[in-house]
VODREN-504428 format. One record per residue (C-alpha): residue in one letter; x, z, y. Coordinates in nm, 3 decimals. Layout:
REM VODREN-504428
A, X, Z, Y
...
END
This chain:
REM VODREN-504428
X, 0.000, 0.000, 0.000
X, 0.148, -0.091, 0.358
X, 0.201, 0.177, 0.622
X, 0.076, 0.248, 1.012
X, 0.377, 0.320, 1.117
X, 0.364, 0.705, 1.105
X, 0.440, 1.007, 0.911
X, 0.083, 1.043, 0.656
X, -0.016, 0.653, 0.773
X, -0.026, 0.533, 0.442
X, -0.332, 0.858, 0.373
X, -0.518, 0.707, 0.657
X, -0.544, 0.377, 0.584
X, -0.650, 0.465, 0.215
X, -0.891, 0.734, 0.368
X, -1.006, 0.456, 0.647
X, -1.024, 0.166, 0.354
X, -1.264, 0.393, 0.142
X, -1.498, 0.463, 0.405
X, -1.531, 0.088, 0.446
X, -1.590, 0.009, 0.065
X, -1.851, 0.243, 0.075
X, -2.026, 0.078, 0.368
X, -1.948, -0.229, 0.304
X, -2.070, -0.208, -0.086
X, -1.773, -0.322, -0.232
X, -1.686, -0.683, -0.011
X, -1.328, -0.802, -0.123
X, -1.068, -0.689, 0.087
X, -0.769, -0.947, 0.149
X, -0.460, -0.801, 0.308
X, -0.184, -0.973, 0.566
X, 0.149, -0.838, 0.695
X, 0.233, -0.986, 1.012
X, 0.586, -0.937, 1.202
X, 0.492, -1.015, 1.556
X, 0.918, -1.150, 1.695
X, 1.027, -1.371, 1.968
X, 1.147, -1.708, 1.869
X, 1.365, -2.007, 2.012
X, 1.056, -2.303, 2.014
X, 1.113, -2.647, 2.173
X, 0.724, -2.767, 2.169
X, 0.794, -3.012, 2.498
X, 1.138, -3.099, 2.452
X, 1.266, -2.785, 2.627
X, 1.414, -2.454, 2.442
X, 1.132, -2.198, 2.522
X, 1.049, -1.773, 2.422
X, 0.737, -1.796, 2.168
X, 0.596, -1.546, 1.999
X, 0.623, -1.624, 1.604
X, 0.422, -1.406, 1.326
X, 0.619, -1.405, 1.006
X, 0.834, -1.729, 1.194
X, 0.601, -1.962, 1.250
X, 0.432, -2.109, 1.529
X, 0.165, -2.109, 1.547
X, 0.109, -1.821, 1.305
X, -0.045, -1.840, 0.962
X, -0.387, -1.927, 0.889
X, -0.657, -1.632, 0.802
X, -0.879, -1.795, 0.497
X, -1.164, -1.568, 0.406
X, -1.517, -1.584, 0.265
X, -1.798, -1.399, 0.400
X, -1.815, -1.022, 0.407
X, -1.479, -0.991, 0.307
X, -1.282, -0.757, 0.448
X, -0.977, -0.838, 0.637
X, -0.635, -0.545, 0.643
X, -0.403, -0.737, 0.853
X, -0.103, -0.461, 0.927
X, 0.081, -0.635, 1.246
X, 0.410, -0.521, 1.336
X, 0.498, -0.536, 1.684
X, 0.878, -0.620, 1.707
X, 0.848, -0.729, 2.080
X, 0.976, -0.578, 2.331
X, 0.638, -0.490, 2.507
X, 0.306, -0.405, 2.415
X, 0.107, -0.630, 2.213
X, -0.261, -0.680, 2.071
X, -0.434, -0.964, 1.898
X, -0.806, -1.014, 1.947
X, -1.029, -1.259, 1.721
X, -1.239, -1.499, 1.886
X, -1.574, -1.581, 1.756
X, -1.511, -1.273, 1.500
X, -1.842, -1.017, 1.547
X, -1.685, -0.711, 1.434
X, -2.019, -0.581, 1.361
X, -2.075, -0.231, 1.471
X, -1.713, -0.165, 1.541
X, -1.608, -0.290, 1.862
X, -1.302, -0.055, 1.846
X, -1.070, -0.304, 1.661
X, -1.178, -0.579, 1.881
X, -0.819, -0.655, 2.031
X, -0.906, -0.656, 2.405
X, -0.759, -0.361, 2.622
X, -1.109, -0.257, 2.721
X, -1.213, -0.155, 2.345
X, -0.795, -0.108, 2.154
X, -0.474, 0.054, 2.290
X, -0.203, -0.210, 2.250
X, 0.056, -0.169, 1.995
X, 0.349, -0.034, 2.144
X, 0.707, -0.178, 2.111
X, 0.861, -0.131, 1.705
X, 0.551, 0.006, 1.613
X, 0.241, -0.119, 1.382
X, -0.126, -0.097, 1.379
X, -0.377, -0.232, 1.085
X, -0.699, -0.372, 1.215
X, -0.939, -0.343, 0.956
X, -1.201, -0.614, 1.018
X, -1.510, -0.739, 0.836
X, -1.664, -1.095, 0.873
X, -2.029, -0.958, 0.802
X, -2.240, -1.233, 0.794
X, -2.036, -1.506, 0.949
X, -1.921, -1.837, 0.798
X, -1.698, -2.109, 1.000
X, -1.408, -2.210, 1.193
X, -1.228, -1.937, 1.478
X, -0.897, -1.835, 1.555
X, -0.687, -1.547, 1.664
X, -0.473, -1.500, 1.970
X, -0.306, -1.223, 2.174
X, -0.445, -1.065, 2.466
X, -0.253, -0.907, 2.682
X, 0.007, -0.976, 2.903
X, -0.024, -1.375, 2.922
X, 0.132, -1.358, 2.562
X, -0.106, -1.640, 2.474
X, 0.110, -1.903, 2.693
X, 0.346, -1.829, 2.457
X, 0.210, -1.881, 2.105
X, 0.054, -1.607, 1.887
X, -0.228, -1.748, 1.781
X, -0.358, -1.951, 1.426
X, -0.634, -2.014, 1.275
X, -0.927, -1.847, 1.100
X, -1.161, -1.984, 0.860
X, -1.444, -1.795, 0.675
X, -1.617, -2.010, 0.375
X, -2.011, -1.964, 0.219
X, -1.996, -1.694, -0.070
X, -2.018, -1.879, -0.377
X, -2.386, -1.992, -0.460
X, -2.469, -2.012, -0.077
X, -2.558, -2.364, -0.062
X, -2.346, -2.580, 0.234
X, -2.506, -2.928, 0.383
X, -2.189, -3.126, 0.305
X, -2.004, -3.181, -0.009
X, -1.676, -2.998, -0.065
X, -1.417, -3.192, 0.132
X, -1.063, -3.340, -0.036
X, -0.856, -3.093, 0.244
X, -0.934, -2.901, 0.494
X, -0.716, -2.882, 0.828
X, -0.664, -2.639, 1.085
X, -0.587, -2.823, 1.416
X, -0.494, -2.613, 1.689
X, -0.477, -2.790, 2.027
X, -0.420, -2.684, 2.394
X, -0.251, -2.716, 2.722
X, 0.125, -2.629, 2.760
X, 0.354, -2.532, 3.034
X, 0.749, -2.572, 2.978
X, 0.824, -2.244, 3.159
X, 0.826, -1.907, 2.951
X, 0.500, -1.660, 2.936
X, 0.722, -1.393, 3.154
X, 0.767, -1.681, 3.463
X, 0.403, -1.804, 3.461
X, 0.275, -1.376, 3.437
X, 0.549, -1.338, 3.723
X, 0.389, -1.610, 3.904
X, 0.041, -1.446, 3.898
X, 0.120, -1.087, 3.949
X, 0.276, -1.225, 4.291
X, -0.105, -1.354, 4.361
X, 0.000, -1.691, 4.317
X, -0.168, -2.003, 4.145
X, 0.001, -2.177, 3.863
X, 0.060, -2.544, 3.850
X, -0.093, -2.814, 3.636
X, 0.035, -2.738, 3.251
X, 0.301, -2.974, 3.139
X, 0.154, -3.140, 2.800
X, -0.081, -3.084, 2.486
X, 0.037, -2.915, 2.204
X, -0.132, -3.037, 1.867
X, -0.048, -2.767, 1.593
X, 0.257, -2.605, 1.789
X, 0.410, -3.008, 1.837
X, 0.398, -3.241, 2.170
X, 0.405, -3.578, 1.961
X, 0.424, -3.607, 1.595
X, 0.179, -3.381, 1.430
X, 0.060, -3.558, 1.096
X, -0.265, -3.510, 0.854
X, -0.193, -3.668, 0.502
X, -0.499, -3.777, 0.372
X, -0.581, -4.049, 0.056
X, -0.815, -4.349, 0.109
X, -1.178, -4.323, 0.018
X, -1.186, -3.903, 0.019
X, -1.340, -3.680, 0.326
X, -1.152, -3.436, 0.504
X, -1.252, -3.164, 0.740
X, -1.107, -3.060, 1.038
X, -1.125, -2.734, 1.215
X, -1.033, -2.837, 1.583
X, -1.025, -2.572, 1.816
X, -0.884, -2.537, 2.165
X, -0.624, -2.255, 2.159
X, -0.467, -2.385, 2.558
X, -0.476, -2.180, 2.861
X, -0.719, -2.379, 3.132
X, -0.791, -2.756, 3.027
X, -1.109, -2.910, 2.845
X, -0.926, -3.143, 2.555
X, -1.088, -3.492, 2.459
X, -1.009, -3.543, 2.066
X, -0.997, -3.850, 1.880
X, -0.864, -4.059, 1.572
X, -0.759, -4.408, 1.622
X, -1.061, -4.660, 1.405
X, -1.221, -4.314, 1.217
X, -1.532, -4.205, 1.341
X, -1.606, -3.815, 1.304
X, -1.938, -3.633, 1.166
X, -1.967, -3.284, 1.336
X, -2.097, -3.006, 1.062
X, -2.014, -2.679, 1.249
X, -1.946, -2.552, 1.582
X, -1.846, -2.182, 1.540
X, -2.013, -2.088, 1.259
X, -2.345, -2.275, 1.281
X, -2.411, -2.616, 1.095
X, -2.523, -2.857, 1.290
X, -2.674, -3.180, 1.282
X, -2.450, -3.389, 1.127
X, -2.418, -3.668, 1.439
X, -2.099, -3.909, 1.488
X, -1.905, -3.921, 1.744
X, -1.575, -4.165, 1.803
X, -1.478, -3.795, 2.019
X, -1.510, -3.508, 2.099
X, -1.478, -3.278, 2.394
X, -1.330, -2.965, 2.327
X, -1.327, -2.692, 2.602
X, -1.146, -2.419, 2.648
X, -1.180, -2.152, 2.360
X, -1.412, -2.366, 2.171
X, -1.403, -2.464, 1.795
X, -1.533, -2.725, 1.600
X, -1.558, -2.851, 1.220
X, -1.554, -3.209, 1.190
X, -1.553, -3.446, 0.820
X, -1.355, -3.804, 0.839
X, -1.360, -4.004, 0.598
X, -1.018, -4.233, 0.528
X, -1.170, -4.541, 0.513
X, -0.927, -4.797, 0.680
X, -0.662, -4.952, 0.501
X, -0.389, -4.697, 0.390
X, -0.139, -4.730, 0.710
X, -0.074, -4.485, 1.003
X, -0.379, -4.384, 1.256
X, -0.317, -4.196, 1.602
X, -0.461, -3.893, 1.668
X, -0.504, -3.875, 2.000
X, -0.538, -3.551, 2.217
X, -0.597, -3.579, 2.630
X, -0.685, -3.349, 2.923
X, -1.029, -3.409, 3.114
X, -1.131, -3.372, 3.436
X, -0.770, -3.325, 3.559
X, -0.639, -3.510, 3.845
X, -0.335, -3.605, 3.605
X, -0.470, -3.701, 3.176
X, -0.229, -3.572, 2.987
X, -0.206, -3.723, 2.655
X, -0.009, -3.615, 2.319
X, -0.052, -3.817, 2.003
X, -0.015, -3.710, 1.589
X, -0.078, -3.883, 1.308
X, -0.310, -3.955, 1.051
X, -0.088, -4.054, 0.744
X, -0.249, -4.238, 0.447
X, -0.076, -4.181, 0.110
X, 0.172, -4.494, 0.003
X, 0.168, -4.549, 0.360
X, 0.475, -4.720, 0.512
X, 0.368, -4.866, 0.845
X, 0.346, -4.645, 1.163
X, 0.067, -4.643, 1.372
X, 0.056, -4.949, 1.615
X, -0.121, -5.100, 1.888
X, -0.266, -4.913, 2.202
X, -0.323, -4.540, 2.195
X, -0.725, -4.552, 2.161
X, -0.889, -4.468, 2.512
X, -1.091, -4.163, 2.590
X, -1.298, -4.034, 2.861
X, -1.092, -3.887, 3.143
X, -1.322, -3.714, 3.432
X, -1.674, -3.825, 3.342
X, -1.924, -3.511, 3.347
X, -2.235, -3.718, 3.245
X, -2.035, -3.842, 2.905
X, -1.945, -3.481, 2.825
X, -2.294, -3.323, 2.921
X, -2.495, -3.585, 2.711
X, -2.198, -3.509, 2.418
X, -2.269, -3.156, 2.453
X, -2.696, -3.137, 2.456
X, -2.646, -3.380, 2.137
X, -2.509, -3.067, 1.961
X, -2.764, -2.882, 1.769
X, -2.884, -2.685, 1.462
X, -2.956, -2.801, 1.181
X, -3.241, -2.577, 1.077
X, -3.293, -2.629, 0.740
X, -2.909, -2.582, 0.626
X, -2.830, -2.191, 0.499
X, -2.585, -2.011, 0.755
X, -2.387, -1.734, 0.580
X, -2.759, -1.621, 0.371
X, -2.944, -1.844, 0.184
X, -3.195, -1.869, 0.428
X, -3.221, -2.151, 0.659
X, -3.056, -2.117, 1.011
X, -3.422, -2.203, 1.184
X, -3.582, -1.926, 0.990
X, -3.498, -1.733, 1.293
X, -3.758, -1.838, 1.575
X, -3.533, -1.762, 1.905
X, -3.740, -1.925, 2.118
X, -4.082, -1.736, 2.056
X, -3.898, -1.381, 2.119
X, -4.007, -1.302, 2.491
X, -3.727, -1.253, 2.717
X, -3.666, -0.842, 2.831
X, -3.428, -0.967, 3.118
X, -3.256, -1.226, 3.314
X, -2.887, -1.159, 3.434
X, -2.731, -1.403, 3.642
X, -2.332, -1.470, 3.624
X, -2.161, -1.693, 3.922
X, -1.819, -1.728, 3.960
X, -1.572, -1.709, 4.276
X, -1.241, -1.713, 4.354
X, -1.056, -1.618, 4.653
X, -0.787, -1.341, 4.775
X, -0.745, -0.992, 4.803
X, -0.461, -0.835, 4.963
X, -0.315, -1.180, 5.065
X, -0.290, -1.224, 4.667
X, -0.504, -1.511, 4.456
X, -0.810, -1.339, 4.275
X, -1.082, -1.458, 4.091
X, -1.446, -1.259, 3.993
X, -1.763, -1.241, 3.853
X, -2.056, -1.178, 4.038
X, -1.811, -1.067, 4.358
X, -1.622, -0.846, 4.107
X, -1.261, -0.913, 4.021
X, -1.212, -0.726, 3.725
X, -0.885, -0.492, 3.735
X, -0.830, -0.284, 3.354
X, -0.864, 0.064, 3.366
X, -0.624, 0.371, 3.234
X, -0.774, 0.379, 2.946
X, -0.988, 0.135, 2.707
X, -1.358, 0.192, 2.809
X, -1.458, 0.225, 2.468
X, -1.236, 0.545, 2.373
X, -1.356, 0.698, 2.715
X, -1.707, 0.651, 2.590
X, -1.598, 0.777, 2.272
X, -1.405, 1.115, 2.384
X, -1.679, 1.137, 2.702
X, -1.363, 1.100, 2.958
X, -1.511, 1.051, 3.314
X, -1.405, 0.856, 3.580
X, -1.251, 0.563, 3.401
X, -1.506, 0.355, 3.495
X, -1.860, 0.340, 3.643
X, -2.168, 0.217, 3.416
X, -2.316, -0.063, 3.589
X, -2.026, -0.130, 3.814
X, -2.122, -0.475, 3.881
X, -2.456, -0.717, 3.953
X, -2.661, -0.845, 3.750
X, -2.728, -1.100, 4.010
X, -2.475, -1.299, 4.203
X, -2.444, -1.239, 4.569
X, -2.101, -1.501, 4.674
X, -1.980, -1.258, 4.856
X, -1.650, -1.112, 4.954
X, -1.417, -1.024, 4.596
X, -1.337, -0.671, 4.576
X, -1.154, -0.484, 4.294
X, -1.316, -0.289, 4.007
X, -1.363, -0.250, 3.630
X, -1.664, -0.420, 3.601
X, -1.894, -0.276, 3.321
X, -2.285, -0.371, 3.327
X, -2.499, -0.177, 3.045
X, -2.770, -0.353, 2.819
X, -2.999, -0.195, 2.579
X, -2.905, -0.255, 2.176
X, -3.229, -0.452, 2.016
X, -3.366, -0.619, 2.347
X, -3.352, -1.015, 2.346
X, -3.197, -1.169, 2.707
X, -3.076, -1.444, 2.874
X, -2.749, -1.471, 3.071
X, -2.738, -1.817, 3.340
X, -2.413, -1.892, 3.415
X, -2.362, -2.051, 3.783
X, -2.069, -2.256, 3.904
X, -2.085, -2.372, 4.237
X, -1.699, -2.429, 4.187
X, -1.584, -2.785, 4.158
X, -1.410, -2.758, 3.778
X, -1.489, -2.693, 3.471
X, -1.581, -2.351, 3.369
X, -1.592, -2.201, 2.984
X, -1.702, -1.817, 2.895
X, -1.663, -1.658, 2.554
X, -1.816, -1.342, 2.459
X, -1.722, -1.104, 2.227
X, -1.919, -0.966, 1.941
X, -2.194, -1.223, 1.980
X, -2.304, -1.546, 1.919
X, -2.572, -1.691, 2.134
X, -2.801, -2.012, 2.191
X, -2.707, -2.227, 2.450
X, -3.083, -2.334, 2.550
X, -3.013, -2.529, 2.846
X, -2.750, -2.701, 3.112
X, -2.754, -2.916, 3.416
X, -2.663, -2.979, 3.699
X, -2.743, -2.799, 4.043
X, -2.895, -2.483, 4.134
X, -3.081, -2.272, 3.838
X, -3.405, -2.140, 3.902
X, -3.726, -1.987, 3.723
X, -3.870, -2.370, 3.659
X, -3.528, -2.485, 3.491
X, -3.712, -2.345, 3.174
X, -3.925, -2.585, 3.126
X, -3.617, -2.824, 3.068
X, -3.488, -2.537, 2.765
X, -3.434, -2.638, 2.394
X, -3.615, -2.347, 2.255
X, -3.658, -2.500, 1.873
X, -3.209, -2.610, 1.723
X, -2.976, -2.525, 2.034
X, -2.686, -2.449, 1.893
X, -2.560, -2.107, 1.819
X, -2.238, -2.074, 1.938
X, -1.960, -1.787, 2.131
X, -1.809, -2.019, 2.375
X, -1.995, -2.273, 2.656
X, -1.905, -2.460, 2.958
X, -2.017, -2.464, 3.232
X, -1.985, -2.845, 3.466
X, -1.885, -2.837, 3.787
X, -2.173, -2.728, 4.058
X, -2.389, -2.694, 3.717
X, -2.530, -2.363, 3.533
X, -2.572, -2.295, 3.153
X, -2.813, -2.052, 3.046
X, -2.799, -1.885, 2.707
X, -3.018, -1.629, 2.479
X, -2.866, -1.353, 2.302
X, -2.998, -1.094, 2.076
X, -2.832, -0.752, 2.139
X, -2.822, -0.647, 1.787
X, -2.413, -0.537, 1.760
X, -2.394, -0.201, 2.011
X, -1.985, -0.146, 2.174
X, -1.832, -0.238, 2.386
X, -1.770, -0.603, 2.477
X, -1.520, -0.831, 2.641
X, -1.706, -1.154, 2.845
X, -1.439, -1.384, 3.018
X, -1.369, -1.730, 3.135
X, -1.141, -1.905, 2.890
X, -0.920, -2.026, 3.165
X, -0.652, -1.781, 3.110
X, -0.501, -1.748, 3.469
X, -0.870, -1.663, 3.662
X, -0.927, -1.400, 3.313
X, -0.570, -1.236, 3.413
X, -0.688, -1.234, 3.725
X, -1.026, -1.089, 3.729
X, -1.262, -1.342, 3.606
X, -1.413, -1.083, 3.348
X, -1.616, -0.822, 3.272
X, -1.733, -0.588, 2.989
X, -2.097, -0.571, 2.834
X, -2.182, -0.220, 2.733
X, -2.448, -0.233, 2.476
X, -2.581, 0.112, 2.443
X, -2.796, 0.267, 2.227
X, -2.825, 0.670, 2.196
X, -2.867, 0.656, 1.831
X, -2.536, 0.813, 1.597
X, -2.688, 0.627, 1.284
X, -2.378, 0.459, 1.122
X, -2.668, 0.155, 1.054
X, -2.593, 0.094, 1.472
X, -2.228, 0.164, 1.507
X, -1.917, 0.312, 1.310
X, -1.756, 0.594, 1.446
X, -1.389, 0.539, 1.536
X, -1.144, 0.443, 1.295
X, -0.922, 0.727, 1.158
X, -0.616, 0.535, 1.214
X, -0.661, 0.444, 1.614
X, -0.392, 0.438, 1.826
X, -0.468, 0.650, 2.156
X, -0.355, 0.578, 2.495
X, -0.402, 0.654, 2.854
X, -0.634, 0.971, 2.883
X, -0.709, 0.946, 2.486
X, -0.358, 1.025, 2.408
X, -0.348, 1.369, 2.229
X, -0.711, 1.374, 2.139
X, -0.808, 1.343, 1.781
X, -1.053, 1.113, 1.594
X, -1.309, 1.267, 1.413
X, -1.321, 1.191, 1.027
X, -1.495, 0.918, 0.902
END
């Protein structure tokens, strides 16, 4: 059995894992051992600091089946804090190992922590990344993929392979210069190039003629929304973060920042090279990088012109993205369809409102929500609701409503009640693209457009297969509205995806509360916590 990292570890992560096989009845555990080190990487051409886990960049692939339960021990052999957080991953009832500094004290210098994680009812294609520090603009991240338990039927035959393809937006200086840059309040430049699984150019998927592939394409970069496409290979979409969809073509696809998608291809050209084709959108400058799709016996390189993509078209990517829906009468991770659950006859208990600004403070670049730039407390919010420590932050701290005013500083925490049924409008009178994840949740994006939302922008909803998803964009001067049942109470993180404005304040925390102790609503703390800040010295109870 791995350690924690401390004298008696080893008895608290036995103590911690039996708690969970009781509550979990028994759900197969898989176990990971990551060593978190710098590394020389030369992605662009240039030799850069990443941030390997057991060497590689990016790191290893999580594969898992639902309900399991994940032990992955990480070892933090940096030089500074570090935490990893799990996007799309629900962490039902146990918002304490969610990764973000608001809900888990970072992992200190030559020290380890084990998250102990459960993908409860999920299926699909997410990944991992680190959170703090701007660690993520230096590698960190890989993929995660959680498959139907056996018997749970799927609406697509079981592919040949199945690929992770992690692509994003680069820069060629190190994480440390482009934090620098922003803690001295200033903006950071257009990113260099596009990474496709940790290379610039050069990437390659080895497929045989005549089988089906899938590929699990998500966008892992710091600010840009990715166009993605194969050169003569059309691609069915099945599932956008765990929910199958209608299975429509596309020739590509736009990929925003911190989205994922599962794709099928089919390798049915004759067996030569094909470009895969990666480039920026809506950027004053496309930035393009290129891999391959290599068919066995092959021995001639792809040729020709690099297939074209759309570059700053909103319309093309807005039509794209209403085109992505449910399929209703596939299972999701239960045998039961995904449109056995009627969303859009549930009456709505309240309407919050979420606009975005940026501006300065202190003659430094800031960014907000709702007027709010977001600034982390001493302590993670959710061990100072745990240990009843006042003062680190103020319930309700921020609007539900946007007012465009003047940013001001605070840690912005707005309360919701566990089992009510809401919708959250996101407004961007900005002029680029915006994208917001939330942890904890998935939610159905029921309608976007362009303009001003109001009360009558309803009627225009898709209340019967919007897709159910934990990332959305939102188009310039545009709003997206969503629907989300608060059924998972803690404490969480809801950001832009644009990594510099999310350093700098474009976040907040949702605190879904319920007064119930029942362990059916929410686990108590995990035994083997690490405590910081004003937690440090206090003691967990026992599981």
């Amino acid at each position: 059995m791995m350690t924690v990292g401390r004298s008696g570890g080893t008895v608290v992560l036995l103590f911690c894992l039996s708690f969970f096989a009781a509550v979990t009845a028994e759900s197969p555990y898989r176990f990971f051992d990551w060593n978190v080190t710098y590394g020389d990487i030369y992605p662009l051409g240039v030799r850069q600091q990443g941030i390997l886990i057991n060497g590689k960049f990016p790191g290893p692939d999580i594969h898992s089946v639902t309900n399991d339960n994940l032990i992955i021990n990480v070892h933090n052999s940096l030089d500074e804090p570090f935490l990893i957080s799990w996007n799309g991953i629900q962490n039902r009832r146990n918002s304490y190992v969610d990764g973000m500094y608001g809900t888990t004290c970072p992992i200190p210098p030559r020290s380890n922590y084990t998250y102990i994680l459960q993908v409860k009812d999920q299926i699909g294609s997410f990944y991992y990344f680190p959170s703090l520090a701007f660690h993520k603009a230096a590698g960190g991240f890989g993929g995660i993929r959680i498959l139907s338990r056996p018997g749970i039927p799927v609406p697509f035959a079981d592919p040949a392979g199945d690929y992770t393809v992690l692509i994003g937006d680069w820069y060629k200086s190190n994480h440390t210069d482009l934090k620098s840059r922003l803690d001295r309040g200033r903006k950071l430049p257009s990113p260099d190039g596009i990474l496709i699984n940790g290379r610039s150019n050069g990437a390659t998927l080895n497929v045989e003629q005549g089988k089906t592939y899938r590929l699990r394409i998500s966008n892992v970069g710091l600010q840009d929304s990715l166009n993605f496409r194969i050169q003569n290979h059309r691609m069915k979409l099945v599932e956008v973060e765990g929910t199958h969809t209608l299975q429509t073509m596309f020739s590509s696809l736009d990929v925003h920042v911190g989205q994922s998608y599962s794709v099928l291809i089919t390798a049915d050209q004759s067996p030569r090279d094909y470009y895969v084709v990666v480039s920026s959108r809506f950027t004053d400058k496309i930035i393009t990088s290129t891999g391959v799709l290599r068919y066995s016996g092959s021995s001639t390189p792809a040729s020709g012109p690099i297939p074209g993509g759309p570059t700053i078209q909103v319309d093309w990517s807005l039509n794209q993205a209403r085109a992505i829906r449910t399929n209703l009468t596939a299972s999701g991770p239960r045998p039961n369809p995904q449109g056995s659950y009627h969303y859009g006859l549930i009456p709505l208990i309240r309407t919050i409102v979420f606009g975005s600004s940026a501006g300065q403070i202190n003659g430094k670049q800031r960014y907000g929500v709702n007027s709010v730039s977001f600034v982390p407390a001493d302590t993670p919010l959710k061990l100072a609701d745990f240990f009843k420590i006042s003062g680190v932050y103020k319930i309700n701290s921020i609007s539900d409503k946007p007012t465009y005013g003047g940013l001001y500083l605070d840690t912005s925490v707005l309360q919701v009640d566990y089992r009510t049924f809401i919708e959250i409008v996101f407004e961007n009178q900005e002029d680029i693209v915006q994208s917001y994840h939330l942890n904890g949740y998935s939610f159905w994006v029921v309608g976007m457009d362009g303009g001003q939302w109001k009360t009558g922008s309803r009627n225009g909803y898709n209340l019967r297969d919007a897709v159910s998803r934990s990332t959305v964009q939102v188009y310039p001067k545009s709003w997206t509205a969503i629907y989300i049942a608060l059924d998972n109470v803690g404490m969480w993180n809801l950001r832009s995806e644009f990594w510099a404005r999310q350093y700098l304040g474009q976040q907040l925390y949702l605190r879904v509360f319920t007064s119930s102790t029942s362990l059916r609503d929410e686990y108590p703390i995990p035994k083997n916590s690490r405590l910081c800040g004003r937690a440090r010295g206090r003691h967990t109870r026992p599981l």
